[in-house]
CHARMM internal coordinates of N, CA and C (Angstrom, degrees):
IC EDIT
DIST 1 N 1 CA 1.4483
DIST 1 CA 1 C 1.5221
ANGL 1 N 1 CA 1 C 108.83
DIST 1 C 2 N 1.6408
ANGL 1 CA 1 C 2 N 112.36
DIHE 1 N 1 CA 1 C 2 N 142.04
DIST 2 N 2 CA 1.3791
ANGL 1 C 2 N 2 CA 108.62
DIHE 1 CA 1 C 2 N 2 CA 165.45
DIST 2 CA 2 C 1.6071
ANGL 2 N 2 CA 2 C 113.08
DIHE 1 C 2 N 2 CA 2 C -117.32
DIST 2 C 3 N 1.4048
ANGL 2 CA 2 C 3 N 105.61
DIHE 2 N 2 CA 2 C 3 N 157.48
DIST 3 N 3 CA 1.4148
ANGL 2 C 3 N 3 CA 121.57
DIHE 2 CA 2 C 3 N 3 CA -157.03
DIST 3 CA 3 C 1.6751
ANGL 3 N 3 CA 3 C 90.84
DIHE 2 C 3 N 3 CA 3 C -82.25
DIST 3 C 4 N 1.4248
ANGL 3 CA 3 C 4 N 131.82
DIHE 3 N 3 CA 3 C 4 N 161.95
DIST 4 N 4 CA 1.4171
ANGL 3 C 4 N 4 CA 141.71
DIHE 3 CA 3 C 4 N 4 CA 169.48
DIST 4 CA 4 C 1.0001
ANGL 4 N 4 CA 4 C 109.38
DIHE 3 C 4 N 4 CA 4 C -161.36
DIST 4 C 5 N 1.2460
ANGL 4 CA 4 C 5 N 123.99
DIHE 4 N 4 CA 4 C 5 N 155.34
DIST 5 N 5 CA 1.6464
ANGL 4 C 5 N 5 CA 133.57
DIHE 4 CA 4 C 5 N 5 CA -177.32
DIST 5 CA 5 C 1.6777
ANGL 5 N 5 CA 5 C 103.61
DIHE 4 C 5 N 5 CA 5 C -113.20
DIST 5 C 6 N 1.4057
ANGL 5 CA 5 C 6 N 108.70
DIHE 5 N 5 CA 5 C 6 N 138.31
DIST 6 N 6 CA 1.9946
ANGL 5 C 6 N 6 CA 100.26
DIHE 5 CA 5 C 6 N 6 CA -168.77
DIST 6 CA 6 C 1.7583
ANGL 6 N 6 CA 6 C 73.66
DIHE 5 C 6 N 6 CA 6 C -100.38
DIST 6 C 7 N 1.3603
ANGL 6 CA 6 C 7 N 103.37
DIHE 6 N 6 CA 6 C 7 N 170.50
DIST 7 N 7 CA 1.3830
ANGL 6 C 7 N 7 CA 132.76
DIHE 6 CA 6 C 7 N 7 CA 148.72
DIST 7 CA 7 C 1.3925
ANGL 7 N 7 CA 7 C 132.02
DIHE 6 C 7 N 7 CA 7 C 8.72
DIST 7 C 8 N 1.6913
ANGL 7 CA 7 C 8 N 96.90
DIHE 7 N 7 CA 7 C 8 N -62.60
DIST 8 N 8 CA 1.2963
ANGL 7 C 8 N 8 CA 119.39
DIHE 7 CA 7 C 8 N 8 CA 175.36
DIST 8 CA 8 C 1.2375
ANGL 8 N 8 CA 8 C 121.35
DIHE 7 C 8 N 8 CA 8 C -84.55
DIST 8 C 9 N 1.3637
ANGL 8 CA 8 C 9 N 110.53
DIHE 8 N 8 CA 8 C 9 N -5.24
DIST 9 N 9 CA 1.8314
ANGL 8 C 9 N 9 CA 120.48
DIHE 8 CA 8 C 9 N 9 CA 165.18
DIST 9 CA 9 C 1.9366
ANGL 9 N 9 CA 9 C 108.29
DIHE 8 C 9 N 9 CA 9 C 98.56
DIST 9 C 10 N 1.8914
ANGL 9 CA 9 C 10 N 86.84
DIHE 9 N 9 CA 9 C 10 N -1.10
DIST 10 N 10 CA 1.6755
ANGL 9 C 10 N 10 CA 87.19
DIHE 9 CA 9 C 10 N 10 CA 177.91
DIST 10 CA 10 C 2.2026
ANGL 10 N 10 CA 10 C 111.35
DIHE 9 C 10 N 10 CA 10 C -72.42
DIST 10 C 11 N 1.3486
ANGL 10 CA 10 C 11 N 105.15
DIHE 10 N 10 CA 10 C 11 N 155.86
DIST 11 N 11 CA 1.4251
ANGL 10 C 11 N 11 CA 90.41
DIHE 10 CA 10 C 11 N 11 CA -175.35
DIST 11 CA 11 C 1.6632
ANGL 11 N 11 CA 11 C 85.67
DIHE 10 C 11 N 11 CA 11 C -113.94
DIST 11 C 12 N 1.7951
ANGL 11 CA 11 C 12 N 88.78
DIHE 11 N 11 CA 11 C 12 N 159.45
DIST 12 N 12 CA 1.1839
ANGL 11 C 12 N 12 CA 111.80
DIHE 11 CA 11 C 12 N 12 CA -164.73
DIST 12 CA 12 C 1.8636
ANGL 12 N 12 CA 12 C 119.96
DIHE 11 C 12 N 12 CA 12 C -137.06
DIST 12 C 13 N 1.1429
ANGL 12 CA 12 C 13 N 147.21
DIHE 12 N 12 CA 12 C 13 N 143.08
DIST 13 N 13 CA 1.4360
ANGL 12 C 13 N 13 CA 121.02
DIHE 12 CA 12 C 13 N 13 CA -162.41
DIST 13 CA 13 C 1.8253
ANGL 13 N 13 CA 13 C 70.69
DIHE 12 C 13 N 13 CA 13 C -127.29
DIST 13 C 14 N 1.6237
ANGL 13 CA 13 C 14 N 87.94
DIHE 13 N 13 CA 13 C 14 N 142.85
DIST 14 N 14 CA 1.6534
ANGL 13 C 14 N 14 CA 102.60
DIHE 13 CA 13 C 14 N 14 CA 162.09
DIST 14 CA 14 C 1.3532
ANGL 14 N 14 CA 14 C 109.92
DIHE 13 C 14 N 14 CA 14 C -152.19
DIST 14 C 15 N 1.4870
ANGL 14 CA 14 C 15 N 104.39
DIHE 14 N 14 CA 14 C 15 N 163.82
DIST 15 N 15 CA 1.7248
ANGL 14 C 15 N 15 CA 124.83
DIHE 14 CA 14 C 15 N 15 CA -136.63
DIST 15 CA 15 C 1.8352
ANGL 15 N 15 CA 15 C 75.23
DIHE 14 C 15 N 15 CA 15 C -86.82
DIST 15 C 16 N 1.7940
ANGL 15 CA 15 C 16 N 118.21
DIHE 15 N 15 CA 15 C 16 N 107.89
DIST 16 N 16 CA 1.0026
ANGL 15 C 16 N 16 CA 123.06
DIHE 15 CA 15 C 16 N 16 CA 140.83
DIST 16 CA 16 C 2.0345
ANGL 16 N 16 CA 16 C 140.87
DIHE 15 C 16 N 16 CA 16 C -10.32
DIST 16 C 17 N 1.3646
ANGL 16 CA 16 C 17 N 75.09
DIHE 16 N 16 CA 16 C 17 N -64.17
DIST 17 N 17 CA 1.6261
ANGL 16 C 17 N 17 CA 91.70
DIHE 16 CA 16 C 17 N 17 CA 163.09
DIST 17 CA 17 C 1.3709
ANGL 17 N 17 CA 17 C 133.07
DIHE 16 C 17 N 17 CA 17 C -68.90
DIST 17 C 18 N 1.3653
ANGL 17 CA 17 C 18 N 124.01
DIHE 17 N 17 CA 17 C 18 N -15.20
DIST 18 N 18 CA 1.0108
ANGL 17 C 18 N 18 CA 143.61
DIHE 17 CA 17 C 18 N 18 CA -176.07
DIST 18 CA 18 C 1.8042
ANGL 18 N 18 CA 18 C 108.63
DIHE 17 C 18 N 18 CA 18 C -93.39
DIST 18 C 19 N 1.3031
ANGL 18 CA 18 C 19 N 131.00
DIHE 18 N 18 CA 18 C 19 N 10.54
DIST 19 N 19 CA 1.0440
ANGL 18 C 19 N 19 CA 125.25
DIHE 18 CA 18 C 19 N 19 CA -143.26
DIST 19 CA 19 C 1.9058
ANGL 19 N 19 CA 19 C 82.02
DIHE 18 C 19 N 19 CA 19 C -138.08
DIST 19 C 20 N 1.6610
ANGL 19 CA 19 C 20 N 97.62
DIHE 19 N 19 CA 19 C 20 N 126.61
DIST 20 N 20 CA 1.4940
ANGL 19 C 20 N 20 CA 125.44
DIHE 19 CA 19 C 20 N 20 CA -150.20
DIST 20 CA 20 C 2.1435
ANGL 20 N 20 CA 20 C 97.74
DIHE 19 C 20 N 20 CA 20 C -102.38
DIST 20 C 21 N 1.6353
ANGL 20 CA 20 C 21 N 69.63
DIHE 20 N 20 CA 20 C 21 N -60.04
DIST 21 N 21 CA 1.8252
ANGL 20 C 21 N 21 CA 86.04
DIHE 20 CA 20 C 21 N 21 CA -172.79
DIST 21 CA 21 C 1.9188
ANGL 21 N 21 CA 21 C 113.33
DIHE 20 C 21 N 21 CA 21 C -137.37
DIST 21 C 22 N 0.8792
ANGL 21 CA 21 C 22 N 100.08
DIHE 21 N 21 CA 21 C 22 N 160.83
DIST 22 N 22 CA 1.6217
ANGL 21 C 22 N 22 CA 94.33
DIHE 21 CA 21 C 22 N 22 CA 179.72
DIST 22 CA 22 C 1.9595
ANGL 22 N 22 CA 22 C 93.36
DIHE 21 C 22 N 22 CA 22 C -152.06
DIST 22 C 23 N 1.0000
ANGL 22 CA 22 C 23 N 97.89
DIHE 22 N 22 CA 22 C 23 N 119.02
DIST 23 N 23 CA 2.0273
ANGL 22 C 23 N 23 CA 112.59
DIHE 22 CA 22 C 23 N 23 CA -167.64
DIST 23 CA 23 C 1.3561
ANGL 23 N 23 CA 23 C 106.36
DIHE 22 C 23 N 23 CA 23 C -144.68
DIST 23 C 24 N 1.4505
ANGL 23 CA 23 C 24 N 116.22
DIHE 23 N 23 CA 23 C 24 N 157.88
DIST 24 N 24 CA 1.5374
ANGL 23 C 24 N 24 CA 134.14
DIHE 23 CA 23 C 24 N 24 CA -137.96
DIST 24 CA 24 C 1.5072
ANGL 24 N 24 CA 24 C 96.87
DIHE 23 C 24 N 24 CA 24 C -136.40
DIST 24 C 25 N 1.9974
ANGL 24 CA 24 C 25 N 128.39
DIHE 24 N 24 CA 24 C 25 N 77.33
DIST 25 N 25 CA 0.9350
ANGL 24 C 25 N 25 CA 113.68
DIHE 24 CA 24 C 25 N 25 CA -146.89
DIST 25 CA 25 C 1.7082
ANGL 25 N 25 CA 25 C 95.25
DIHE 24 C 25 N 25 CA 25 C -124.89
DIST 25 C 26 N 1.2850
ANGL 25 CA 25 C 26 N 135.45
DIHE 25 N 25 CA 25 C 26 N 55.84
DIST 26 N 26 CA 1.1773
ANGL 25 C 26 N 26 CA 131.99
DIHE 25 CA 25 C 26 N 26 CA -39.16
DIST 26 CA 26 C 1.9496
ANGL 26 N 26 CA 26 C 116.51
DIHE 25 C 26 N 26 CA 26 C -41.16
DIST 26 C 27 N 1.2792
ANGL 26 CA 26 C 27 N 106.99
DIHE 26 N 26 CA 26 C 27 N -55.09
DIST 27 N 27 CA 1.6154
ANGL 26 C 27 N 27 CA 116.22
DIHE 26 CA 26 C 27 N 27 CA -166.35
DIST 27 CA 27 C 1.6184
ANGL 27 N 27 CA 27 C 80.76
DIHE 26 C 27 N 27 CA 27 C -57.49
DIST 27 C 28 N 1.7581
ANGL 27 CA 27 C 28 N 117.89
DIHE 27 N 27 CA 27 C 28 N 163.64
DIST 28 N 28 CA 1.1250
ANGL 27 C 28 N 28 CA 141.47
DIHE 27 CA 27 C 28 N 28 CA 164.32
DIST 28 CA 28 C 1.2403
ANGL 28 N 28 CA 28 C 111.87
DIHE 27 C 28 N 28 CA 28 C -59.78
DIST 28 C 29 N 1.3716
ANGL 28 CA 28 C 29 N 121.20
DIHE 28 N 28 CA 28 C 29 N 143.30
DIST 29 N 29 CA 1.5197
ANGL 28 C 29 N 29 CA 110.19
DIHE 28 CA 28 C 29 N 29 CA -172.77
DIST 29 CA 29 C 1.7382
ANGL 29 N 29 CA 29 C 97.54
DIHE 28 C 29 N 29 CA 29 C -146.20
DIST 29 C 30 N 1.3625
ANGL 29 CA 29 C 30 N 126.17
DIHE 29 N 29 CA 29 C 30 N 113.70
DIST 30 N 30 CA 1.0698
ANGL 29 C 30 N 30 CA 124.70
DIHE 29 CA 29 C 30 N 30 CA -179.16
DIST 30 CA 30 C 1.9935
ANGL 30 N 30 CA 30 C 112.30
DIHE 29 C 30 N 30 CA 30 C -103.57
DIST 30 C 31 N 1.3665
ANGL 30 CA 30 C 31 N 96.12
DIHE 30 N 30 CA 30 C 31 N 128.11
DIST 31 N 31 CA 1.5977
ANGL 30 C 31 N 31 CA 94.97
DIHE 30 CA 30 C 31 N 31 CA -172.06
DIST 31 CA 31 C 1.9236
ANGL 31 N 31 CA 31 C 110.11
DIHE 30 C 31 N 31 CA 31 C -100.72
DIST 31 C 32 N 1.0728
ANGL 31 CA 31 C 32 N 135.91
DIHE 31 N 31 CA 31 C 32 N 148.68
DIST 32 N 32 CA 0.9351
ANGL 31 C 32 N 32 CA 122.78
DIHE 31 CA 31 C 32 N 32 CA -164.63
DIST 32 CA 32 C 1.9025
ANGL 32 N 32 CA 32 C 98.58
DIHE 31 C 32 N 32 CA 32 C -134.08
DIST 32 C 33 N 1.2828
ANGL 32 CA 32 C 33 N 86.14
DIHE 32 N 32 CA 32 C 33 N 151.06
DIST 33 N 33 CA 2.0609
ANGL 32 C 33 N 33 CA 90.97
DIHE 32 CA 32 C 33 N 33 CA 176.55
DIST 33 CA 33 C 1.1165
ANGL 33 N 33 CA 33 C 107.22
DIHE 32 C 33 N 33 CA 33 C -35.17
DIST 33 C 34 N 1.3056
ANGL 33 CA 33 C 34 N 127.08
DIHE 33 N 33 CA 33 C 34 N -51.35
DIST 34 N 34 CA 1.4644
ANGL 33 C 34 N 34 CA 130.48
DIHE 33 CA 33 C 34 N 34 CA -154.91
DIST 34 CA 34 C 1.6245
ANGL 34 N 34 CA 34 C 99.03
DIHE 33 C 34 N 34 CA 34 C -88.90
DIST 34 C 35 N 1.1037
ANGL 34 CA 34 C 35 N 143.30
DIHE 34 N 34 CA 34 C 35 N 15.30
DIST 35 N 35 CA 1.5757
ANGL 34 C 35 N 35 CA 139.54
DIHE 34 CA 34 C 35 N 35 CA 157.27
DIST 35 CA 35 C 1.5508
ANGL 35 N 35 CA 35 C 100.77
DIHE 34 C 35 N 35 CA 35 C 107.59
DIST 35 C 36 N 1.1349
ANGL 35 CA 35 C 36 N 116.50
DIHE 35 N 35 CA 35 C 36 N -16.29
DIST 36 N 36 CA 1.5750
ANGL 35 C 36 N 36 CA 138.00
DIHE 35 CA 35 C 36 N 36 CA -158.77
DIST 36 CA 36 C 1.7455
ANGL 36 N 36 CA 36 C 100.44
DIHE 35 C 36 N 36 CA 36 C -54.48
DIST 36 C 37 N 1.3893
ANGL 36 CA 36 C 37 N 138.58
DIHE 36 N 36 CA 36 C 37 N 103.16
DIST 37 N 37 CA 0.9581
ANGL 36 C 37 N 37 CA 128.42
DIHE 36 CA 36 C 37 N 37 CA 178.26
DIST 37 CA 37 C 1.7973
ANGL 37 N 37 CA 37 C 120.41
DIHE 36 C 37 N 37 CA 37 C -106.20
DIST 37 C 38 N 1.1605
ANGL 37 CA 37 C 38 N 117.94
DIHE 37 N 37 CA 37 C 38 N 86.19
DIST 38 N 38 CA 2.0037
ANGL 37 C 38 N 38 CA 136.49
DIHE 37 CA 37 C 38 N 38 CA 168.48
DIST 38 CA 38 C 1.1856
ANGL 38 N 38 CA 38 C 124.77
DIHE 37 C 38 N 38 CA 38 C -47.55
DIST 38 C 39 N 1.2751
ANGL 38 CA 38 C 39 N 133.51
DIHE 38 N 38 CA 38 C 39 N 87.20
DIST 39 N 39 CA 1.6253
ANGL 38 C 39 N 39 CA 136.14
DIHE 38 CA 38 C 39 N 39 CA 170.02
DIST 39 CA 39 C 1.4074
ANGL 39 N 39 CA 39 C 88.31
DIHE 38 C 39 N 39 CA 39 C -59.44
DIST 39 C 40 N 1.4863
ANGL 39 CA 39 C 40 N 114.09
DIHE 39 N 39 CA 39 C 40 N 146.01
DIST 40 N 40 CA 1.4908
ANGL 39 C 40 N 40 CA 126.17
DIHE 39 CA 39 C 40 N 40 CA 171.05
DIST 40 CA 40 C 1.7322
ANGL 40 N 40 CA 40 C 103.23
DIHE 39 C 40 N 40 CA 40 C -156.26
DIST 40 C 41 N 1.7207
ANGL 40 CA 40 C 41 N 98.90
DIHE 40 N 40 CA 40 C 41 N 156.61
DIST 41 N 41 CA 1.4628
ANGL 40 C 41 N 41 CA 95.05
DIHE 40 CA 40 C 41 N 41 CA -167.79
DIST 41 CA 41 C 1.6971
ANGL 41 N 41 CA 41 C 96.46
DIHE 40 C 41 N 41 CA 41 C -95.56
DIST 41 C 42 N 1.4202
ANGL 41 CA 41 C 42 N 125.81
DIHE 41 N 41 CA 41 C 42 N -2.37
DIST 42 N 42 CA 1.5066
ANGL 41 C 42 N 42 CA 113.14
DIHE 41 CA 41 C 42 N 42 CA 167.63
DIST 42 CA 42 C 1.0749
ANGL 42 N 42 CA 42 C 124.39
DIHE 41 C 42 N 42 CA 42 C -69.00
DIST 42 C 43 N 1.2377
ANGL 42 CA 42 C 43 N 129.80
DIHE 42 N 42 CA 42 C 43 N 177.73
DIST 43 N 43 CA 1.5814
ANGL 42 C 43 N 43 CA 127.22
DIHE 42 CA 42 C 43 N 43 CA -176.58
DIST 43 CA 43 C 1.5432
ANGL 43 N 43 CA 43 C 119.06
DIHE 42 C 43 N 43 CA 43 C -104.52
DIST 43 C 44 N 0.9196
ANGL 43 CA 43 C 44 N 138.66
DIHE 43 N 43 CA 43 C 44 N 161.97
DIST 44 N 44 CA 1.2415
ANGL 43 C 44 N 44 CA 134.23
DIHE 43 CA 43 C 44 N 44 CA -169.42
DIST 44 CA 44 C 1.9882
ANGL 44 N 44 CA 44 C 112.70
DIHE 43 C 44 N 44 CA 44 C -47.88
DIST 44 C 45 N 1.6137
ANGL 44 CA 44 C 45 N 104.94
DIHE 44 N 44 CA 44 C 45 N -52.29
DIST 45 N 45 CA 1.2520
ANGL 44 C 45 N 45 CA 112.48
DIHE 44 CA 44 C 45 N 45 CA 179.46
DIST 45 CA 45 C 1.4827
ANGL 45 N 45 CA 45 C 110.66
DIHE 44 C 45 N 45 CA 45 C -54.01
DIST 45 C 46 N 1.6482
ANGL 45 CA 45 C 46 N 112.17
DIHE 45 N 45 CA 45 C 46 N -54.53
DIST 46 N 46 CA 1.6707
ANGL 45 C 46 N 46 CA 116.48
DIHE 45 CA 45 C 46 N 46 CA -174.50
DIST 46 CA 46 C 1.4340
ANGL 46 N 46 CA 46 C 96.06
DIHE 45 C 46 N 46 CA 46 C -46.61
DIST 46 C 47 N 1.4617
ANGL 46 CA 46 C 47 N 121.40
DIHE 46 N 46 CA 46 C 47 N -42.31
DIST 47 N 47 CA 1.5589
ANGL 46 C 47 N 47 CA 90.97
DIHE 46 CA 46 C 47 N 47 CA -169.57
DIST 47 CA 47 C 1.2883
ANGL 47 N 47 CA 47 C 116.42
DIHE 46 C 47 N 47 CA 47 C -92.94
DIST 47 C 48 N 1.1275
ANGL 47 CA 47 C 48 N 127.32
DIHE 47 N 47 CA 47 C 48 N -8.55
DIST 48 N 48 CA 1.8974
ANGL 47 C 48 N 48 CA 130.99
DIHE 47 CA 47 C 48 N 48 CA 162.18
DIST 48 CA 48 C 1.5765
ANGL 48 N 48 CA 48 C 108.69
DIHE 47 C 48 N 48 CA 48 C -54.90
DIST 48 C 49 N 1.6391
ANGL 48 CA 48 C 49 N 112.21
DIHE 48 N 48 CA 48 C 49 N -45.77
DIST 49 N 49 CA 1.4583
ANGL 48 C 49 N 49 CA 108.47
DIHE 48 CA 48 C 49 N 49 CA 174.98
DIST 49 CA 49 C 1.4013
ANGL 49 N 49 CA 49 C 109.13
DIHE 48 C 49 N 49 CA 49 C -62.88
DIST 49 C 50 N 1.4190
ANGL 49 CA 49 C 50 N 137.35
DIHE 49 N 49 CA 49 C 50 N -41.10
DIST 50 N 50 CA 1.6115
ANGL 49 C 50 N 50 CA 144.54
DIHE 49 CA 49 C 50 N 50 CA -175.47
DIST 50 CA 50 C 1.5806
ANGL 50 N 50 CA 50 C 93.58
DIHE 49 C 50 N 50 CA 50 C -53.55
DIST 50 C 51 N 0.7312
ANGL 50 CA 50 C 51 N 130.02
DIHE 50 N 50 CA 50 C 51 N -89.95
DIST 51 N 51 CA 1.6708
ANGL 50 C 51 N 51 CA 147.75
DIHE 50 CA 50 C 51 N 51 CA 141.29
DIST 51 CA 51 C 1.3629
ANGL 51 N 51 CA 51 C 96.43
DIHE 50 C 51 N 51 CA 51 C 23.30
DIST 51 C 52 N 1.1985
ANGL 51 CA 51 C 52 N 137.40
DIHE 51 N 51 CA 51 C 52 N -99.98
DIST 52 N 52 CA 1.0408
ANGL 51 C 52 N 52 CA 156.39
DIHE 51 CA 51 C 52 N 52 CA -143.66
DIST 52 CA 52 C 1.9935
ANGL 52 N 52 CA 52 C 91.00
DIHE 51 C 52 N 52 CA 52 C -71.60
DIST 52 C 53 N 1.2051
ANGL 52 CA 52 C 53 N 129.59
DIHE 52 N 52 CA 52 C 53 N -65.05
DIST 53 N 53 CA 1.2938
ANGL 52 C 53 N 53 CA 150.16
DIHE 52 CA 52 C 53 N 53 CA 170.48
DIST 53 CA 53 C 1.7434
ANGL 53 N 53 CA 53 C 104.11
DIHE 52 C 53 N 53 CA 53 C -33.50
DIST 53 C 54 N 1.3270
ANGL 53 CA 53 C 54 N 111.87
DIHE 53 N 53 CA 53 C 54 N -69.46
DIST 54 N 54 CA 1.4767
ANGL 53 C 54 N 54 CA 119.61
DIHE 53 CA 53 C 54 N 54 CA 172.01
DIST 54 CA 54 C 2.2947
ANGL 54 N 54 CA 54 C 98.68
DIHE 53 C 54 N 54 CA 54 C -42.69
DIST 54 C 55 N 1.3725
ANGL 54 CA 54 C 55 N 94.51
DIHE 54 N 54 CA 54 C 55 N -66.02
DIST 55 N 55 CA 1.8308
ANGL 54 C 55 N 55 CA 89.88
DIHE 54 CA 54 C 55 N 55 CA -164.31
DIST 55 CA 55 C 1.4531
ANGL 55 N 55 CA 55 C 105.72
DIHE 54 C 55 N 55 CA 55 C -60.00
DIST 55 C 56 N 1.3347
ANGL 55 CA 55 C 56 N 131.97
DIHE 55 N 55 CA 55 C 56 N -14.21
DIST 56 N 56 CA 1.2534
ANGL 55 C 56 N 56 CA 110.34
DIHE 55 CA 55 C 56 N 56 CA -178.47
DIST 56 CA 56 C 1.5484
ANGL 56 N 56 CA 56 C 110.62
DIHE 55 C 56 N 56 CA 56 C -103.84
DIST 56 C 57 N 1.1716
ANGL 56 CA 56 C 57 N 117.62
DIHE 56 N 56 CA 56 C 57 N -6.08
DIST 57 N 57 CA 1.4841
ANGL 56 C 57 N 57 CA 128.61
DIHE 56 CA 56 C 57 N 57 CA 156.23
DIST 57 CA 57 C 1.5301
ANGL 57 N 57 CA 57 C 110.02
DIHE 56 C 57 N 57 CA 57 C -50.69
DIST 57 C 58 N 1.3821
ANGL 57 CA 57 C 58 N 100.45
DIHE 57 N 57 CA 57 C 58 N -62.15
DIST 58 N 58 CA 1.9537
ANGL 57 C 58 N 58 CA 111.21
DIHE 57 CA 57 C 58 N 58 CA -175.59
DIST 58 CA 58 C 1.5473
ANGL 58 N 58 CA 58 C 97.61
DIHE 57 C 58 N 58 CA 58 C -70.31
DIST 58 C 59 N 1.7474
ANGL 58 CA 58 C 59 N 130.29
DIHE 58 N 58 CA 58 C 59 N 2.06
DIST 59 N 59 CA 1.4149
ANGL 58 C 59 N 59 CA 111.76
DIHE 58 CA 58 C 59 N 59 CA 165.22
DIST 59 CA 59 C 1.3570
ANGL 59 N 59 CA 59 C 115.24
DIHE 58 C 59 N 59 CA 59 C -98.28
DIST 59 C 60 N 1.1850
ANGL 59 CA 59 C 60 N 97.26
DIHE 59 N 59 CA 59 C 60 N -3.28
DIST 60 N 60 CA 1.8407
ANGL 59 C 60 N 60 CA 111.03
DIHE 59 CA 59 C 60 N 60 CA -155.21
DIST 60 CA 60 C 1.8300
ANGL 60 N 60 CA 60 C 101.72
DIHE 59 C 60 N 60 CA 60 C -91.62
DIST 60 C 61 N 1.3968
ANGL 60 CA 60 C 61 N 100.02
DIHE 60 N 60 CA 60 C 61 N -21.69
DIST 61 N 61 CA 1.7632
ANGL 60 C 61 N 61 CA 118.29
DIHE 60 CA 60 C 61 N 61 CA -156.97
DIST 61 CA 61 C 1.9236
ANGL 61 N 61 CA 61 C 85.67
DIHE 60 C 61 N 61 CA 61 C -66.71
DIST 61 C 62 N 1.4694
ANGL 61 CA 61 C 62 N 114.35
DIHE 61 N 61 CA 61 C 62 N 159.70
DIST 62 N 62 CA 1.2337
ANGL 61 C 62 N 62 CA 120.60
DIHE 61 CA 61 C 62 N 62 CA 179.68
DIST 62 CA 62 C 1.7557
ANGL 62 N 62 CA 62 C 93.69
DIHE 61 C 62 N 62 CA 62 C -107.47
DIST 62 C 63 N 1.8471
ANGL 62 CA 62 C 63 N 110.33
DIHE 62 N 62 CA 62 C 63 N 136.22
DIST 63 N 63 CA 0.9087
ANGL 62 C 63 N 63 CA 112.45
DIHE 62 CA 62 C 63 N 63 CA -168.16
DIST 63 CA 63 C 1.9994
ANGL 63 N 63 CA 63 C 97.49
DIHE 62 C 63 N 63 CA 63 C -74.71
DIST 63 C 64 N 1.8228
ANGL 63 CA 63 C 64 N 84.24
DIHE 63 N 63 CA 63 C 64 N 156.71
DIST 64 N 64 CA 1.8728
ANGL 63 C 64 N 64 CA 97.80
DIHE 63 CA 63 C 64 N 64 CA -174.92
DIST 64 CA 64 C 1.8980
ANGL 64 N 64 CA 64 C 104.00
DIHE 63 C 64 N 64 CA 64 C -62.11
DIST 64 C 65 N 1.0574
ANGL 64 CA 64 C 65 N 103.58
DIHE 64 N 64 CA 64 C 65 N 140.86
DIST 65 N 65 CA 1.2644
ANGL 64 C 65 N 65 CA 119.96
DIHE 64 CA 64 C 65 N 65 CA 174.77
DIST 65 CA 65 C 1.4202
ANGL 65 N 65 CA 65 C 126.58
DIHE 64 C 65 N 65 CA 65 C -78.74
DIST 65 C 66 N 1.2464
ANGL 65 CA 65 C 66 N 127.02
DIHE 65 N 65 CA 65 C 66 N 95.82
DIST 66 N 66 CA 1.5610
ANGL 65 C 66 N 66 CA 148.34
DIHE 65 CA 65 C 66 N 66 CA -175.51
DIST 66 CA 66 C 1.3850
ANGL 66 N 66 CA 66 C 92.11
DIHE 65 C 66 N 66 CA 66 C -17.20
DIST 66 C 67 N 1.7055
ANGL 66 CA 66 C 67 N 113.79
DIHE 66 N 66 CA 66 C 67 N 129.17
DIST 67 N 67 CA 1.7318
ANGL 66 C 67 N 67 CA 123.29
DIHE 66 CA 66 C 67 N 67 CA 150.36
DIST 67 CA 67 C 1.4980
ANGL 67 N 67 CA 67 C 109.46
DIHE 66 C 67 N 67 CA 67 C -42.24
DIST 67 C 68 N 1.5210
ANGL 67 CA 67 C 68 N 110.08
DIHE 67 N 67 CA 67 C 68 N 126.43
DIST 68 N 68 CA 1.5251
ANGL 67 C 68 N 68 CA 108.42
DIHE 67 CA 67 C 68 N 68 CA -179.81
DIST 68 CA 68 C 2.1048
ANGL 68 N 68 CA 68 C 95.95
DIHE 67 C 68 N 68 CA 68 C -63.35
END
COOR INIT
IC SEED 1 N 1 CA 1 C
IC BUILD
């Protein structure tokens, strides 16, 4: 999940993966699979870098170790 700030300056974490489109309409506007549409005060790039930061975290993780 990445962290975002809406409008009102409240912060918010949303499911990375879930994230369709991210557009500059003026305010940031993040669209999600599920129709779900997020005003946020980052900019389109801040959240491509979050994005990008979150997936290489989940590559970086050491896989779980088999029940003996």
């Amino acid at each position: 999940m990445i962290q975002i700030t809406d409008l009102q300056g409240k912060e918010h974490y949303v499911n990375a993966e879930l994230i369709e489109l991210v557009e500059s309409t003026p305010d940031t506007q993040i669209v999600l699979t599920t129709g779900h549409r997020i005003f946020t005060q980052e900019t389109p790039t801040e959240i491509a870098e979050r994005v990008l930061a979150y997936r290489r975290a989940c590559l970086q993780r050491p896989a779980p170790s088999p029940d003996p």
